[in-house]
C-alpha angles and dihedrals in degrees: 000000000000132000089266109049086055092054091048093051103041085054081055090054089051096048091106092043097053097040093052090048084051084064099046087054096059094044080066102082096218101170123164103266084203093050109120113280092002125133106241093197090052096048097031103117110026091104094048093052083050081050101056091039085054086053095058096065097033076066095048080061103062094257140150114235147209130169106196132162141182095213119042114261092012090090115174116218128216131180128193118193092190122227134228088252101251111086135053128280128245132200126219110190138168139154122263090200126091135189117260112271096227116204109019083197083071102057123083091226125011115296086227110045108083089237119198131202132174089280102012151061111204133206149083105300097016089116092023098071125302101089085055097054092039085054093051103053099049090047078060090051085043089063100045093046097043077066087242115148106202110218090230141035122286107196116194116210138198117171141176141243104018088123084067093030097250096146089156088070092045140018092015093048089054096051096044084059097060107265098123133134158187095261136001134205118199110205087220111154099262099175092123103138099349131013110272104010117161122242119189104172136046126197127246109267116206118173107208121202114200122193121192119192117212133175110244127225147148112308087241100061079062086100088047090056115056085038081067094035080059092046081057092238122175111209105037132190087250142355125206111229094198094044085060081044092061095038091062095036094048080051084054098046087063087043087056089045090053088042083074092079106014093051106055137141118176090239095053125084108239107267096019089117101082144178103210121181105216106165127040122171121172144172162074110332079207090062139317109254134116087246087077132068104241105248100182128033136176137191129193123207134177108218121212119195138163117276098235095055116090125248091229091054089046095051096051103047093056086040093063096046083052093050090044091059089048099043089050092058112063093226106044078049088057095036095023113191117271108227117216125198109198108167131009123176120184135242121248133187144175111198113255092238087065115142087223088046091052099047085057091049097056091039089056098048088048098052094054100056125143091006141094090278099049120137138051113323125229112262099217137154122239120269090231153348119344138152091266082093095072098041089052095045075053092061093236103121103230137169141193130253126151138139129266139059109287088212082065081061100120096344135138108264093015116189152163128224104239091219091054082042087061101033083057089052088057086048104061085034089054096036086058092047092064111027097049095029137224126281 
């Protein structure tokens, strides 16, 4: 029997185990503390209780293992199943920390109690991003129970904060700290199109903010207004803020049309690099009623861009369709819109033709063999922000594979299919095989 049929069945003698710890992971309410509208003292801790159950079986492994954190009770985990020194390394990484569920009324089951049917396991944080972490700890024990020695490192990895991008108190903590490697593998939920797909690249992400400054009046002098607005004055009786709003976001909305053909990378579907306003919040500072002209008006948009194009590039090109809006209305010429840029988080991408790509690829048909998932999976990048960013500015090519829909991410009622759960496990086990070698 070879080294990997070992591996695969002895995944298949864990399945209970794993699922059950799965379970035991969700029960832990590990929400964001920093998450919008949410109470940190109440939250603080829970990743760090994921953390210390992740440990557990980074132990079980054979691991050595640290918990470390740059804010109290929001602890980061790493595991390292040393080598014999002569292959290459692998990392296996994932968050700890979930969005928050909402209304429990909503759910089906209790958002927090790591609920199991016959197919499922239900629960906030079952597809984001629990079931991958779980896999891939317990590809880590397969290995080590299966008797196999890899020839280099495998470093497992849980970290805080990705669900509110604070990678600096993740992922790039961790990796500031050492734990760096030939190859990574984020358990991401990557079920887009089809389950298991892997995704080696991830789009910029840029948020926008847009004011736009009015002068406020009385509703009726609206008529007055744009008959001045036709006489080209300058200084008119009132100016709708949310008229110049729409006017700008009516000018981006072409942009994103343009950006169709002008904003393209080959592993990106056509039209997949938007400009989306989100938030839009207008009106008169003096109250907000009908019967006065809006004198301030903001939108809010999430920006997603190649990852090969440059932020500056990005920034000014959206900057100048802004400016020729503003520069075409005597007021906004006169009050132009202040342009905000409150979060940006880079692209990343590792080419598809990657050795390290390709050795996951192979790893993730053979796995699922014989099952539902069996054949070749989709290589596809992912539709938005994740923690691949860091590990390619590292200059360690990484992609993304992990059980569960993407379209669960965040949802009412998320959950993860217990058979994808255990074919990802064979996945990461196999993926080591082969990327860090046998001894």
């Amino acid at each position: 029997m070879t080294a990997a049929d070992r591996v695969l069945g002895r995944v298949d003698g864990l399945r209970e185990e794993m699922i059950a710890t799965l379970g035991d992971a969700i029960a832990v309410r590990s929400v964001n503390p920093t998450y919008p509208d949410q109470d940190f003292d109440d939250l603080v801790g829970g990743e760090t209780e994921v953390a210390r159950l992740l440990a557990g079986v980074y132990r079980e492994a054979g691991a050595e293992t640290e918990l470390f954190g740059e804010v109290p009770g929001r602890d980061n985990v790493v595991g390292v199943v040393h080598g014999e020194g002569d292959g290459r390394s692998l990392i296996f990484n994932g968050h700890v920390d979930v969005v928050p569920a909402g209304d429990a009324d909503a759910w089906t089951h209790d958002p927090f109690a790591g609920f199991r049917d016959e197919t499922h396991v239900w629960g906030r944080g079952a597809v984001d991003m629990k079931a991958g972490l779980v896999a891939q700890a317990f590809a880590a024990r397969a290995l080590r129970e299966a008797g196999v020695r890899l020839g280099g490192d495998l470093i497992l990895q849980g970290v805080v904060g990705e669900e509110n991008l604070e990678h600096h108190l993740g992922t790039s903590a961790v990796l500031a700290r050492g734990y760096t490697a030939d190859g990574a593998i984020i358990a991401e939920p990557t079920g887009a199109l089809a389950p298991l797909s892997v995704m080696p690249a991830t789009p910029g992400v840029l948020v926008l903010r847009i004011t736009v400054t009015g002068r406020t009046g009385h509703a009726s002098a609206r008529s007055l207004m744009r008959a001045q607005r036709r006489a080209g004055a300058e200084d008119p009786i009132a100016a709708s803020a949310v008229d110049g709003a729409l006017a700008i976001h009516d000018a981006l909305r072409r942009l994103e049309t343009e950006w169709e053909r002008t904003r393209v990378d080959p592993l990106f579907e056509p039209g997949q690099f938007t400009i989306g306003l989100d938030v839009i919040d207008g009106g008169a500072r003096a109250g907000r009623n009908v019967a006065f002209i809006p004198d301030e008006t903001t939108l809010d948009y999430a920006i997603f861009y190649p990852p090969a194009a440059g932020i500056a590039d990005v920034q000014a090109e959206i900057a100048a369709v802004v400016a020729r809006v503003a520069d075409a209305a005597p007021w906004l010429r006169r009050h132009p819109p202040v342009l905000d840029w409150p979060m940006h988080y880079p692209g990343g991408r590792t080419d598809g033709d990657d050795p390290f790509c390709r050795v996951v690829v192979a790893a993730r048909e053979d796995a699922a063999a014989g099952t539902a998932y069996a054949g070749a999976p989709d290589v596809r990048p992912f539709p938005s922000a994740t923690d691949l960013t860091w590990f390619t500015a590292a200059g360690i090519p990484a992609v993304g594979l992990g059980p569960g829909a993407l379209a669960m991410a965040h949802a009412v009622d998320e959950r993860c299919a217990i058979d994808e759960v255990v074919c990802a496990a064979k996945t990461y086990a196999l993926a080591a095989l082969r990327w860090c070698g046998v001894r």
